[in-house]
C-alpha positions in Angstrom: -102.3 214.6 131.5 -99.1 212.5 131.7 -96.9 216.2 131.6 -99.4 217.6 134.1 -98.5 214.4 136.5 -94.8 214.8 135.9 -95.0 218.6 136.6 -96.4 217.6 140.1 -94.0 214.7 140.7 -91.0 217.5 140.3 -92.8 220.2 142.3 -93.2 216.9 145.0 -89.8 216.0 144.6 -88.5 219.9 145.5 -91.1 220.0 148.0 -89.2 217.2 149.8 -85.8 217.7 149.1 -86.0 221.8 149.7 -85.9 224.4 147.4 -84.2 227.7 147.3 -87.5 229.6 145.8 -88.6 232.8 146.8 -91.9 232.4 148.7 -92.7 236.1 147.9 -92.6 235.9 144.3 -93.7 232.5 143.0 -96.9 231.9 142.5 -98.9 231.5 146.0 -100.3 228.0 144.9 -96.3 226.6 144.4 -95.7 228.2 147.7 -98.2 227.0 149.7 -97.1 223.3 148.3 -93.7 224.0 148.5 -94.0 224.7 152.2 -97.0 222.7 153.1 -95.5 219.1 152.0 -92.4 218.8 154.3 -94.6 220.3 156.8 -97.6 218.2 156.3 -95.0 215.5 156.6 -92.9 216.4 159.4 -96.4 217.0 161.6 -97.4 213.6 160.6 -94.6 211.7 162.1 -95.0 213.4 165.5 -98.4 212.1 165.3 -97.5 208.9 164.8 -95.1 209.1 167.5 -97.6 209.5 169.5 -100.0 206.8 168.0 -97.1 204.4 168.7 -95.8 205.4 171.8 -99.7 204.8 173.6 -100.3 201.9 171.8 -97.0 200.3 173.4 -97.8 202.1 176.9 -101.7 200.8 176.8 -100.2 197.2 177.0 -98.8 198.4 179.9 -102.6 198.9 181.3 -104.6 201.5 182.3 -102.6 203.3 184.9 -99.4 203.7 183.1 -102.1 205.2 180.4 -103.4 207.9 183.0 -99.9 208.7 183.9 -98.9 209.4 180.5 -101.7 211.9 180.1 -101.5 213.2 183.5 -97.6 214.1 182.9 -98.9 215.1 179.5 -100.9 218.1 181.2 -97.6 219.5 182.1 -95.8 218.6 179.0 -98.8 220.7 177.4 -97.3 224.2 180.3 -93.8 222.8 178.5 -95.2 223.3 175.1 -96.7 226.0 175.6 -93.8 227.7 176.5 -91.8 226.4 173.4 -94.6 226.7 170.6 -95.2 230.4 172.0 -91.0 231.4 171.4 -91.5 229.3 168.0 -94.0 231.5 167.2 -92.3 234.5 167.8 -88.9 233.3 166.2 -91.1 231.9 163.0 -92.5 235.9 162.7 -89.3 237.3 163.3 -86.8 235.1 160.8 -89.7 235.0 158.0 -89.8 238.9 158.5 -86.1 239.2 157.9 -86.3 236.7 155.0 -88.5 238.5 153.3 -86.9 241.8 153.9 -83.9 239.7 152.3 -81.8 240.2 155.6 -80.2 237.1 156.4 -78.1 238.3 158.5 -80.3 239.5 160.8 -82.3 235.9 161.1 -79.1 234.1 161.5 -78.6 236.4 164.2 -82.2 236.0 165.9 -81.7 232.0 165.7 -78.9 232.4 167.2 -80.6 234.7 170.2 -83.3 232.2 170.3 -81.7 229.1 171.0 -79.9 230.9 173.8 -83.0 232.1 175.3 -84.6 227.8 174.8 -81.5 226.6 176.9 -82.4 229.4 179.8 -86.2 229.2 179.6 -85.5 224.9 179.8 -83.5 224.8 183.4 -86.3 225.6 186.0 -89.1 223.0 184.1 -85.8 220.0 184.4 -85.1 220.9 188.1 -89.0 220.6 188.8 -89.7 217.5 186.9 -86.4 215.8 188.3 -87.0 216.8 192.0 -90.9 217.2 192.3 -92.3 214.6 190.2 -94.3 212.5 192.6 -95.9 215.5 193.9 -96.9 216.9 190.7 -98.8 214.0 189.5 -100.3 213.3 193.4 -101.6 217.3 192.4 -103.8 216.0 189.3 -105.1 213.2 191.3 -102.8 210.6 190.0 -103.4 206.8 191.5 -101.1 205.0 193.6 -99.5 203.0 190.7 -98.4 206.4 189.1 -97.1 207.6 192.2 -95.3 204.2 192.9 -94.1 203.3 189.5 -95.0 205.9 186.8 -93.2 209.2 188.2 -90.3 208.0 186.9 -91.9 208.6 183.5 -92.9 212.2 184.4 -89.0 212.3 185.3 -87.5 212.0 182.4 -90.2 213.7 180.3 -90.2 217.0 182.4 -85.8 216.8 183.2 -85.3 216.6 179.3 -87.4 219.3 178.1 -84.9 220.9 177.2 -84.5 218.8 173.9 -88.1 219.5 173.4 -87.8 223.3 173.5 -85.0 223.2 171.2 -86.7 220.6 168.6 -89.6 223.2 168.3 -87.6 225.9 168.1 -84.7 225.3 165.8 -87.5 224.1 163.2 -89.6 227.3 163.7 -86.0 228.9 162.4 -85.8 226.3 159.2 -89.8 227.3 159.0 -89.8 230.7 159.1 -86.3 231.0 156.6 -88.7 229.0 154.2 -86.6 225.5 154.8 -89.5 223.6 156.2 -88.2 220.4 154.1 -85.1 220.2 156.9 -87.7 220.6 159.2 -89.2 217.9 158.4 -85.8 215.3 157.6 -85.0 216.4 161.5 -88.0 215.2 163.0 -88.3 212.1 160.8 -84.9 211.3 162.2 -85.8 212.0 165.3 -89.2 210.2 165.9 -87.7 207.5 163.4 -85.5 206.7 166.4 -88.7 207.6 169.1 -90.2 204.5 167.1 -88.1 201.6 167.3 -86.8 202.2 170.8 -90.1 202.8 172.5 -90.5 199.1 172.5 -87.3 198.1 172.7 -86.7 199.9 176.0 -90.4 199.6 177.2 -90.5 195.4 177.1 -86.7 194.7 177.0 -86.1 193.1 173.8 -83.1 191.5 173.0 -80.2 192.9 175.4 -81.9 195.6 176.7 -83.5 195.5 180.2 -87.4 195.8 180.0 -87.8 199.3 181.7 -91.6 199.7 181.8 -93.2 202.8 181.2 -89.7 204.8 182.2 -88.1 203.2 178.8 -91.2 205.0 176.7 -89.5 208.5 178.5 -86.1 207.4 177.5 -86.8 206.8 174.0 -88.5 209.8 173.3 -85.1 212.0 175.5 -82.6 209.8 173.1 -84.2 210.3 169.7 -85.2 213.9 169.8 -82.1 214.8 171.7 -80.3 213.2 168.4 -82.6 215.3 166.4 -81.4 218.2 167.9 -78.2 217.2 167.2 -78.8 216.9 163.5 -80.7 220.4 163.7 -77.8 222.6 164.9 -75.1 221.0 162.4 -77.4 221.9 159.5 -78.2 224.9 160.8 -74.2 226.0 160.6 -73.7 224.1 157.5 -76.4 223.2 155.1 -79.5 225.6 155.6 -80.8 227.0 151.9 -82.3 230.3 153.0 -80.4 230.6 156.4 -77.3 229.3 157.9 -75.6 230.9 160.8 -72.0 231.9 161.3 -69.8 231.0 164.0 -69.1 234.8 164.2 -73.0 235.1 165.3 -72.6 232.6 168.1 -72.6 235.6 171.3 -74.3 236.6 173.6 -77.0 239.7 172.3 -79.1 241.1 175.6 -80.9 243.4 173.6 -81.9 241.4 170.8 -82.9 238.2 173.2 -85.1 240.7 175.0 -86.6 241.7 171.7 -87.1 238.1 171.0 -88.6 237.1 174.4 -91.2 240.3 174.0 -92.5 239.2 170.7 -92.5 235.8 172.7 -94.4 236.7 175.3 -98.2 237.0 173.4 -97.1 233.7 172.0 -96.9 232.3 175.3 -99.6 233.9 176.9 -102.1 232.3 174.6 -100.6 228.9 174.5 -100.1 229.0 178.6 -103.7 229.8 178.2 -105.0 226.9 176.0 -102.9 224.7 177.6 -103.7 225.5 181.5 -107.2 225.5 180.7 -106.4 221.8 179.4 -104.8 221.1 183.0 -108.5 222.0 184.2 -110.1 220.0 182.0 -108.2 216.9 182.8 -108.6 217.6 186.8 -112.4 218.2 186.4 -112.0 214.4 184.6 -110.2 212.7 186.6 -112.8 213.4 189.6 -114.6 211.1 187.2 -112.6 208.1 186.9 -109.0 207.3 185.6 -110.4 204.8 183.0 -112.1 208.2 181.7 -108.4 210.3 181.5 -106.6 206.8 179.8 -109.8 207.1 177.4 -109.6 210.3 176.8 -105.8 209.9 176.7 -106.2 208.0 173.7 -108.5 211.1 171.9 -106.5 213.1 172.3 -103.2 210.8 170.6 -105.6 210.6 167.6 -106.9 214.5 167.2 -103.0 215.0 167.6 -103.2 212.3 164.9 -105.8 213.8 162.2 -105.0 217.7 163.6 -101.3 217.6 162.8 -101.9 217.4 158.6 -103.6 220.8 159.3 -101.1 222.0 161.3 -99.0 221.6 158.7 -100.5 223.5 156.0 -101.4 226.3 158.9 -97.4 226.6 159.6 -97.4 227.7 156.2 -99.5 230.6 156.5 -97.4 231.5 159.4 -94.4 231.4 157.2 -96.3 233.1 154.1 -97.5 235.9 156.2 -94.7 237.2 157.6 -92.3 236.8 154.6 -95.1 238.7 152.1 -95.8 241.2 155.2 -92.1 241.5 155.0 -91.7 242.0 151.4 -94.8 244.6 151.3 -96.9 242.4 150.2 -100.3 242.6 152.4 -102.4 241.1 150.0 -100.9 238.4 148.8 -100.1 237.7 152.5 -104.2 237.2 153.0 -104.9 235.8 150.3 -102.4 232.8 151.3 -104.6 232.5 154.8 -108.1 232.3 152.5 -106.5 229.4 150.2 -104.7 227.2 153.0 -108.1 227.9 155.0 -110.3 226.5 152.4 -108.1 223.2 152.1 -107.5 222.6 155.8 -111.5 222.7 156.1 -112.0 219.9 153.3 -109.6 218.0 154.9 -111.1 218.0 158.6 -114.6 217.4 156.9 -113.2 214.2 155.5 -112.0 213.3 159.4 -115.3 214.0 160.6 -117.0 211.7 158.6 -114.5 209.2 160.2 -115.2 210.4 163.3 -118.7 209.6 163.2 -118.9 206.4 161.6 -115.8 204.8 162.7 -115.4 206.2 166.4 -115.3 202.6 168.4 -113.1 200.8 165.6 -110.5 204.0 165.9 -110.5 203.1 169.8 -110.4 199.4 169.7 -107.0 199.7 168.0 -105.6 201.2 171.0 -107.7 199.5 173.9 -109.6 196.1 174.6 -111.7 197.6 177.6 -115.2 198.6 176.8 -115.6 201.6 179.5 -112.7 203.3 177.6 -114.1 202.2 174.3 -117.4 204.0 175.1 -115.2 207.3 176.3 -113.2 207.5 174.0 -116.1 206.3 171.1 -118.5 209.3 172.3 -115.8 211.9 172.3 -114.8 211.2 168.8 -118.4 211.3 167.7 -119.3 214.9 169.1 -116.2 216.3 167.7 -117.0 215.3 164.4 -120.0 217.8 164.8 -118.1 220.9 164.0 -114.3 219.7 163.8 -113.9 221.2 160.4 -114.4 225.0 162.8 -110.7 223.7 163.7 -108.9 224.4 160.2 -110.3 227.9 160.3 -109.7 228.5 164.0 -105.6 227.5 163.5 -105.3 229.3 160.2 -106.3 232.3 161.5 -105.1 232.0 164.4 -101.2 231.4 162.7 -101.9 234.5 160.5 -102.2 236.6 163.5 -99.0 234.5 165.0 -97.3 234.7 161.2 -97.4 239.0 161.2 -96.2 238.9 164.9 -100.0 239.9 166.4 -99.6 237.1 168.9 -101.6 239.0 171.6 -104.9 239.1 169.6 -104.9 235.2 169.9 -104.3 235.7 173.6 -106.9 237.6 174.4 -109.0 235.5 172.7 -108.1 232.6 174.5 -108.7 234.2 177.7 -112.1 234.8 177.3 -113.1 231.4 175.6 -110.8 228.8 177.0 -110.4 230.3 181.2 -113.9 232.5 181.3 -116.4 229.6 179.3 -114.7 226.3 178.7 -113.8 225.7 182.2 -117.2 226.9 184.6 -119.1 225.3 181.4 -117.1 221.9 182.0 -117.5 222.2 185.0 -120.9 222.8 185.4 -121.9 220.3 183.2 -120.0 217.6 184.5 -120.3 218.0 188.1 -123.1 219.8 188.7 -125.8 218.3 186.6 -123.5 215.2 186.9 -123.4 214.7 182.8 -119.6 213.7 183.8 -117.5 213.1 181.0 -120.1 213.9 178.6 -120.3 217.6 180.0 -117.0 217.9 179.5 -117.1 216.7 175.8 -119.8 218.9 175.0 -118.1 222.1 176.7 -115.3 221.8 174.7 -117.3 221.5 171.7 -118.6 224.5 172.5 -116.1 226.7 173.6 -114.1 225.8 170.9 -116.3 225.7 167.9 -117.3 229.2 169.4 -113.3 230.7 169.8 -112.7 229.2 165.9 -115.8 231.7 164.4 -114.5 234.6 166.3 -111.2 234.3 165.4 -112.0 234.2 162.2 -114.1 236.7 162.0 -111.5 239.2 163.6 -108.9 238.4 161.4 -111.3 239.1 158.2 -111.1 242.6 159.8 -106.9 243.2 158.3 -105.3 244.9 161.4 -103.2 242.5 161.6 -101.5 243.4 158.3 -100.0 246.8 160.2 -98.0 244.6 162.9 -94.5 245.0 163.9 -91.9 242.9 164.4 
């Protein structure tokens, strides 16, 4: 027993630290832990970023609430855009891993940091100049539009930080370095932390800046993060580390890169507009109901990322076994890290369910949001467990560089049944919110069997990248 708990001590302590093992040739269990830890870890603090950063904006009250998750429907277009060219950089470095080519991943990170800076500029210029009218556009209060833009300011004119955070990590995750990964955003949401209220209620010399200090401390401590990313990048990566000789510009290989991108984006920009609906159809209900709903959605971000983490992995796993010929072994790494993201969102579930107004009282006093939020958290824990397998699979597809499968399937079961079926429900049979909570149930318990299902079917073991 006692050597058994040492063994996994050591196997924590590389998991942490990084390790150059070969992910194509260990045994899948040690790879799935080796890579799953740091990003198990790093997932976990940009949940609890978020935690933090609305607890310290809900003492602001309920407006500056809304406003953060009315400006967090564009952040979601922003991420969308950024998670999508992760994806495609994460397929295309872990493919040239696992072909043992580094030099051609050093010279796609390279490519892809290039295209983050391009892809950032017209998001800044509309957050900076336009920021008023984008939140009067998803039915924003007058207290946003008087006070709170400022806030949508500075979170939409420094997504460029953002973009780059994503995808320099997708690089380190894809390469097999997920432990950096994880130091980076530590680092960076480490910093998030203890200046949100610092800046937010001026403490000691600094001015008390409201909900615009919340904006700033997120710009200062992932712009430091990305700091920290691009000198490791050229100086201490373990499976890749690019040259200053690969620092130019490549047309054809950043239109490569942006291709592979493009299903990536497509099924994010669909997820994430169909989002944008969903918050529109509930603000016509009340903006106690989006600062309730606000609130869900910081804690699934909370209890989702742990799963997020271990589903990176198969993203990772997939394409460096695809890339080594190794189909099989490549699947049977989606079946394991399946299995354990499942038991793990079973466990929230039961959480959910029994513990749905305590979660919310730690983040509000007022009883209408309470009862939002409270209800919400109660019918997701009907089938949230559908989730682990819906993201697994869903980064398998992603992982082998299929990332217009996923599209697709968001099309139909986001834009053509999650939004009429919100709709309907909460406006024309007038169920409100409740509609709403019980469409995306639906639609999304519904896109999680599919998905799963179509990737049991192995054509996405013949994709190229």
């Amino acid at each position: 027993m006692s050597t058994t708990k040492t063994s996994v001590w050591k196997e924590l302590i590389s998991a942490i630290k990084g390790t150059e093992a070969d992910y194509t040739q260990v045994s899948l269990k040690r790879a799935i832990f080796l890579l799953a830890v740091p990003m198990i870890l790093e997932l976990l603090m940009e949940s609890c970023f978020a935690l933090v950063d609305i607890y310290f904006v809900g003492k602001l009250g309920r407006s500056a609430v809304s406003t953060v998750g009315l400006t967090e429907t564009y952040l979601f277009l922003l991420y969308s855009l950024a998670m999508g060219l992760s994806t495609a950089v994460n397929a295309i470095v872990a493919r040239r891993i696992g072909e043992k080519n580094k030099e051609e991943a050093g010279k796609a990170a390279v490519q892809s940091i290039i295209l983050s800076v391009i892809m950032s500029i017209p998001v800044s210029l509309a957050g900076i100049f336009f920021a008023k009218d984008l939140l009067a556009l998803m039915g924003a209060d007058q207290w946003a539009l008087e006070h709170g833009y400022r806030y949508t300011q500075w979170m939409l004119g420094g997504n460029g930080v953002i973009i780059l955070l994503f995808v320099i990590n997708a690089i380190f995750r894809g390469a097999g370095d997920a432990a950096i990964a994880m130091r980076v955003l530590w680092i960076a949401n480490g910093i998030n932390i203890i200046l949100c209220p610092v800046l937010i209620f001026g403490l000691g010399p600094f001015p008390a800046l409201g909900i615009e200090g919340a904006a700033i401390a997120t710009n200062i401590g992932r712009g430091t993060g990305v700091l920290i990313q691009l000198w490791t990048l050229f100086n201490a990566g373990k499976h890749i580390k690019v040259a200053l000789n690969q620092v130019y510009w490549d047309a054809t290989m950043m239109w490569s890169i942006f291709k592979t991108s493009l299903g990536g984006i497509g099924q994010m920009l669909v997820a994430m507009t169909s989002w944008i609906f969903v918050m529109r159809i509930l603000s016509d209900v009340g903006s106690d109901v989006v600062a309730g709903c606000t609130i869900v959605v910081r804690l699934m971000m909370f209890t989702l990322m742990p799963a997020w983490g271990l589903s990176n992995a198969a993203a990772t796993l997939v394409g460096q076994n695809l890339g080594a010929g190794q189909p099989d072994r490549a699947e049977a790494s989606v079946w394991k890290i399946g299995i354990y993201n499942m038991g793990f969102l079973i466990v929230v579930s039961v959480v959910y369910f029994f513990f749905n107004e305590s979660l919310m009282r730690i983040f509000t006093q007022e009883e209408h949001m309470i009862a939002i939020g409270a209800e919400w958290l109660r019918i997701l824990s009907y089938s949230y467990f559908v989730y682990g397998w819906w993201m697994v699979a869903v980064q398998a597809f992603n992982g082998s560089g299929d990332t217009k499968t996923p599209t697709r399937i968001n099309l139909v079961f986001f834009w053509l049944i999650q939004i009429p079926l919100a709709w309907y429900l909460a406006i024309h049979l007038n169920w409100k919110q409740s509609g709403v909570f019980w469409a995306v149930l639906i639609s999304e318990t519904s896109v999680g069997l599919f998905t799963l299902w179509l990737f049991s079917k192995g054509k996405w073991k013949t994709a190229k990248v």
